[in-house]
C-alpha positions as CSV (number, residue, x, y, z in Angstrom):
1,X,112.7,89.6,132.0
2,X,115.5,89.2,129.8
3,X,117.5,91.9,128.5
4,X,116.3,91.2,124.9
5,X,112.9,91.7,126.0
6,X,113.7,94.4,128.0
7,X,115.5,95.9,124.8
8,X,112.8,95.1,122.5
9,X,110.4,96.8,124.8
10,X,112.2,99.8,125.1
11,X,112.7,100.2,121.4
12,X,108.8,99.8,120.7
13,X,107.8,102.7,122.8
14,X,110.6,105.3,122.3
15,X,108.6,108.0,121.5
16,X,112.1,109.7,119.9
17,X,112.0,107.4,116.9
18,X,109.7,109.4,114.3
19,X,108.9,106.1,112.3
20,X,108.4,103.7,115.1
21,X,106.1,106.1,117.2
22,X,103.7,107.4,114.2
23,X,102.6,106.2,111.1
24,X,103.9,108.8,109.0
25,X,105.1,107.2,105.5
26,X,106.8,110.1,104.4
27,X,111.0,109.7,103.7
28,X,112.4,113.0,103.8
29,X,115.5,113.3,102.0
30,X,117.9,116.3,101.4
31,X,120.1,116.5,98.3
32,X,122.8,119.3,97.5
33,X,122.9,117.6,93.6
34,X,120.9,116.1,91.3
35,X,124.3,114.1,90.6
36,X,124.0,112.7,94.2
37,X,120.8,111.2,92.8
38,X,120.9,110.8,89.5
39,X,123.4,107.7,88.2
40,X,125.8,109.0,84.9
41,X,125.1,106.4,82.8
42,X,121.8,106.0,81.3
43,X,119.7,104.2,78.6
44,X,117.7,105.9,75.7
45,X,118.4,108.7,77.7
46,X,116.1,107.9,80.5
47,X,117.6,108.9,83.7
48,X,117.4,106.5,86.9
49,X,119.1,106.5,90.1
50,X,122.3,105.5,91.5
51,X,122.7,102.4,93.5
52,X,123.8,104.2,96.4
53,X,120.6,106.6,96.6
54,X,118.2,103.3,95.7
55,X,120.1,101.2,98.9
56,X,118.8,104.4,100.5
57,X,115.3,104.4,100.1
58,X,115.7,100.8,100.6
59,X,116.6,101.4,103.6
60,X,114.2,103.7,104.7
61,X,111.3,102.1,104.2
62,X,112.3,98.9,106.2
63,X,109.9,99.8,109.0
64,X,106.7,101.1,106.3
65,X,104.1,98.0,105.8
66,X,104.0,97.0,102.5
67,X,100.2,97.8,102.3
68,X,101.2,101.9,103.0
69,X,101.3,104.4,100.2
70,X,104.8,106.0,100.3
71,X,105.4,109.6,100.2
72,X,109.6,111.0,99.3
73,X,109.9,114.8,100.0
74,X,112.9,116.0,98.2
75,X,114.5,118.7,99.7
76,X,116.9,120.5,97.1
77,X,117.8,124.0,95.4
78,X,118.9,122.8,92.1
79,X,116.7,119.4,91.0
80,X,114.4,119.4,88.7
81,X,111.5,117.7,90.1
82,X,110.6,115.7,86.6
83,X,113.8,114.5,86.1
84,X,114.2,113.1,90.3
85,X,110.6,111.4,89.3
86,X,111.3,109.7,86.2
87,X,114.7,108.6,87.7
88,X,113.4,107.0,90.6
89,X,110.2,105.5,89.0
90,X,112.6,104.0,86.1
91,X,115.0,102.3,88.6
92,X,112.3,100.6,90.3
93,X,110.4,99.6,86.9
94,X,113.8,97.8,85.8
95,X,113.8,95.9,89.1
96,X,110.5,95.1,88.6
97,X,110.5,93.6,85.0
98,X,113.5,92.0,87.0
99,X,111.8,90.5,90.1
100,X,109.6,89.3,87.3
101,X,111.8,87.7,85.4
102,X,112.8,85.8,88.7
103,X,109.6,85.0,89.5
104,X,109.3,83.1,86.1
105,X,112.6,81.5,86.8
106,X,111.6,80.2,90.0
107,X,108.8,78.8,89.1
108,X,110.5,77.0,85.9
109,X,113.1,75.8,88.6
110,X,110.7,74.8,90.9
111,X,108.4,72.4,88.9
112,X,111.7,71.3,87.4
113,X,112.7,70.2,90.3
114,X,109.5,68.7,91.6
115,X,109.7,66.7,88.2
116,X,113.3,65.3,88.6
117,X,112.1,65.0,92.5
118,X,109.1,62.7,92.0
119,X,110.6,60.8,89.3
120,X,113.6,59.9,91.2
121,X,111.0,58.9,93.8
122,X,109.0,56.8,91.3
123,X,112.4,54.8,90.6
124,X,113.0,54.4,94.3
125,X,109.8,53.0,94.8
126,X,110.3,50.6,91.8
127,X,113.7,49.5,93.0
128,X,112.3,48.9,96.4
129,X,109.3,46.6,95.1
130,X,112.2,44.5,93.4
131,X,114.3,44.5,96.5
132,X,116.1,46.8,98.6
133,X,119.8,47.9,98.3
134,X,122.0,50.7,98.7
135,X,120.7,51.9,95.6
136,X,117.6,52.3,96.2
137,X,118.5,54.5,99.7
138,X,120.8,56.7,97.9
139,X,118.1,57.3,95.2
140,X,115.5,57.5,97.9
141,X,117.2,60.3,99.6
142,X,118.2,62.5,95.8
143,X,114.4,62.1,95.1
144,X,113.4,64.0,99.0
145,X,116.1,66.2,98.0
146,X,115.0,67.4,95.0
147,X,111.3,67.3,96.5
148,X,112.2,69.9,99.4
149,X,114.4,72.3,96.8
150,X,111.2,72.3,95.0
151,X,108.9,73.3,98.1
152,X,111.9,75.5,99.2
153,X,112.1,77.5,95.8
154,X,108.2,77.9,95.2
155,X,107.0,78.6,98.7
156,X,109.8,80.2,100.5
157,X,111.8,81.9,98.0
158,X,108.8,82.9,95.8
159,X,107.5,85.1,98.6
160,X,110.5,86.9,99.3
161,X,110.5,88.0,95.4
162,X,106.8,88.9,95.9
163,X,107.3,91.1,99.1
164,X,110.5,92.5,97.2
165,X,108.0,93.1,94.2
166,X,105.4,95.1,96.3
167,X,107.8,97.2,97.7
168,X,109.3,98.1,94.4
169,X,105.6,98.7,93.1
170,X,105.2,101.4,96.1
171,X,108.0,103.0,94.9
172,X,106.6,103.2,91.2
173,X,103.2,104.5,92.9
174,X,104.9,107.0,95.5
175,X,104.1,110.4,95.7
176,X,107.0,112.4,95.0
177,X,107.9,116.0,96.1
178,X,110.1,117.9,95.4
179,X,110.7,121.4,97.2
């Protein structure tokens, strides 16, 4: 057995690791204040968090299934549990509209690119009917080019803004506690 699979093994079954040995989907967090959470600048006076605390939770919920329900618990003396709420479902709201926004790009980039693609294609095929030259090669491979971007962009890179926009929408739907 190799010592990957022996490492790999050995990671799956520590019991010591809380998240890998039950399927708790709680992220407990301690914060001294609100300031450690809460970023300084802030639109319409709608508080979110700070990058540092959102590359956090990030973070934490690496090893949670996108299917789970997450739960935070908050432990703090001075927060306001409202405020910590708001914050964090605001942030992930903007990165959703965002992820969206993506999502919309992509696909315009995709098609356009399956356009150019098949066009380019279209020409090769012409120029190869007439006769074949160097032309035709080079055009040949900028068509499969822009062809594979296109499959690339829509099936590849779509999903990873689609996983990225489920996890953002657990974090607008999580449970939050503050004690």
């Amino acid at each position: 057995m190799s010592k990957y699979s022996k490492l790999k093994k050995e990671l799956l079954q520590n019991k010591n690791c809380p998240t890998m040995s039950t399927n708790d989907n709680t992220i407990h967090i301690s914060v001294d204040d609100i300031s450690q959470v809460i970023s300084p600048y802030s639109e319409d006076n709608r508080p979110v968090i700070n990058n540092e605390f959102a590359e956090f939770l990030n973070n934490s919920v690496k090893d949670i299934l996108i299917k789970q329900n997450i739960t935070l618990e908050i432990t703090s003396k001075n927060c306001d549990h409202e405020t910590i709420s708001s914050a964090i479902k605001s942030y992930y709201y903007n990165e959703f509209v965002d992820s969206q926004r993506k999502l919309k790009f992509n696909l315009f980039a995709s098609l356009s690119t399956l356009i150019i693609g098949l066009l380019a294609l279209a020409l090769s095929l012409l120029q190869n009917v007439v006769s074949y030259s160097l032309l035709a090669g080079v055009i040949d491979i900028f068509a499969w080019v822009f062809v594979w971007e296109a499959v690339d962009l829509f099936f590849f890179r779509r999903a990873e803004l689609k996983h990225l926009q489920h996890r953002q929408m657990n974090f607008i739907n999580a449970k939050i506690i503050v004690k």
